[in-house]
N, C-alpha and C positions, 0 to 999 in steps of 0.2 A: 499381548506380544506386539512390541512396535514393527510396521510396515517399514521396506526399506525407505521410502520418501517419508517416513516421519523419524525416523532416525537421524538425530543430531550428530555432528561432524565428528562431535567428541566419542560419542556411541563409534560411531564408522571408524575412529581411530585404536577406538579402544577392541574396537573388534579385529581388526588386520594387525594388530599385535597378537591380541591371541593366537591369530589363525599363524602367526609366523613362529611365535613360540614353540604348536603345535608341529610345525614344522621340522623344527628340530631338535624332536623328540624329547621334551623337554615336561610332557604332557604326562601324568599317569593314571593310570585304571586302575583306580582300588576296589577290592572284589570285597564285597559281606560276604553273610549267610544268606541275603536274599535279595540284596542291593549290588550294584555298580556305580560309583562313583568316580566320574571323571574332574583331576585337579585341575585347577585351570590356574593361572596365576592373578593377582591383585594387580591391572596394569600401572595405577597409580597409587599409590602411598604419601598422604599427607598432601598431596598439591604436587608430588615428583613425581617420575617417572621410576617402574620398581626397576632397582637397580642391576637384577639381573638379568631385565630384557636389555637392559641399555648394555651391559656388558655384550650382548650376544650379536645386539644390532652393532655395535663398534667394530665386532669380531668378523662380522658379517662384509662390513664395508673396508677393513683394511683387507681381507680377502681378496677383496677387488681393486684394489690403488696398483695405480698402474707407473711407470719409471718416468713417466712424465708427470705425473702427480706429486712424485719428490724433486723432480728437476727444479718446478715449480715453485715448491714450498708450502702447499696445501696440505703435505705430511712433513710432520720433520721428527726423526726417529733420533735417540739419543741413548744411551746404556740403563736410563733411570725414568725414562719418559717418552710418550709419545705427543705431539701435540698434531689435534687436526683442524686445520685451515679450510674457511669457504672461498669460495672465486674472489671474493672482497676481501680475502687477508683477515676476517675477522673469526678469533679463536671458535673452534665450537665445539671442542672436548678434548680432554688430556686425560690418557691412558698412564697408568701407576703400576699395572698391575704386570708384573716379574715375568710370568709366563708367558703374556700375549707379547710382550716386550721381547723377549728371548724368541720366540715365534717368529717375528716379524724379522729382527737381526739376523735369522737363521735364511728368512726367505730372500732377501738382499744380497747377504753374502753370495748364496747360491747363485742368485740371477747375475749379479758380477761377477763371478768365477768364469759363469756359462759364457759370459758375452766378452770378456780379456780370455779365456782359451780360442778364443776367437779371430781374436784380435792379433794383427802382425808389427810390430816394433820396426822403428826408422834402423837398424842394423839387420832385421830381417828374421828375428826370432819371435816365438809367441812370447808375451807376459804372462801367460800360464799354462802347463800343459794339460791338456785337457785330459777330463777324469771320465771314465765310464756311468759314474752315476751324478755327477755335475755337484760333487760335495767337495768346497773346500774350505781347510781353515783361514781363522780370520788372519794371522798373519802372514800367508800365500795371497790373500784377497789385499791386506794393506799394503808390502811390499811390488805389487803388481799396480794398484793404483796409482802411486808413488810415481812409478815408471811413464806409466800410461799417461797423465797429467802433465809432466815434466815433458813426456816427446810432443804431445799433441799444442802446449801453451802454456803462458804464466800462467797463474791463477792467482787471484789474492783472498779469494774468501778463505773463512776456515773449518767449510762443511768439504773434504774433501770426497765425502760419498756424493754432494751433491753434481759438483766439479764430473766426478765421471760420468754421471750417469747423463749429465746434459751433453757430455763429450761423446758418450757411446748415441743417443738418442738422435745425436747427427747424421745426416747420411753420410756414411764413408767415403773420404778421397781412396782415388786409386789406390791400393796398400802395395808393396813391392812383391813380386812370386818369388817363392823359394824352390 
């Protein structure tokens, strides 16, 4: 059994994926008649990464993307894709998959609902009224962006989620009391 100082990087890498798989619970204990055996996963397959640690680590890391991470352009979320960006703009994985996509659309909308029921309008009303569990749909969340963009500035691009989120990510002018 190798020592940790003779453990290759690849070993060390291959080991702190297991141990994250393990993590989340992704591990299982198969009972014999007189054995236990613990599944572990294959972390790489063919020269790749198995592909469903990477789904988990993607799962993992948009978890954590934060509204300045899309202002950015480091995520950029789409109805059919996710694409994610390093600090260098260069691609470094694109999500496909339906679920984590709807996930993600679901967590946005939310966080923009939360942050325009918040929000006061140049005539003095909210852009949304706020919800006790901070759930809105998406065309309360578009029509309210809409509004939100158009009082705050032109805008020309055509990521209007990105447009607000860099708009709300501002520190607020004084907003008028109602």
């Amino acid at each position: 059994m190798n020592t940790e100082q003779e453990k290759t990087a690849l070993q060390k890498v291959e080991d702190t994926l297991k141990r994250f798989w393990m993590g989340q619970k992704k591990s299982r204990l198969i009972n014999a008649r007189h054995t236990e055996v613990l599944v572990e996963p294959k972390v790489f397959i063919g020269g790749s990464l198995n592909p469903e640690i990477s789904k988990l680590l993607i799962q993992e890391y948009l978890g954590k993307i934060s509204a300045e991470d899309i202002a950015k352009g480091r995520v950029i979320i789409t109805s059919d894709l996710i694409r994610i960006f390093n600090n260098d703009g260069t691609l470094v994985a694109e999500v496909r998959g339906k679920r984590i996509i709807d996930s993600m659309i679901n967590k946005i909308t939310n966080f923009l609902g939360k942050e325009l029921s918040a929000k006061v309008s140049k005539d003095g009303d909210k852009y949304l009224e706020p919800k006790l569990e901070d759930i809105y749909s998406f065309g309360e969340i578009k029509n309210a962006l809409i509004e939100f963009v158009a009082d705050m500035e032109k805008h020309d691009s055509k990521n209007l989620v990105r447009d607000a989120i860099t708009l709300l990510s501002r520190p607020a002018p004084t907003q008028p009391v109602r």
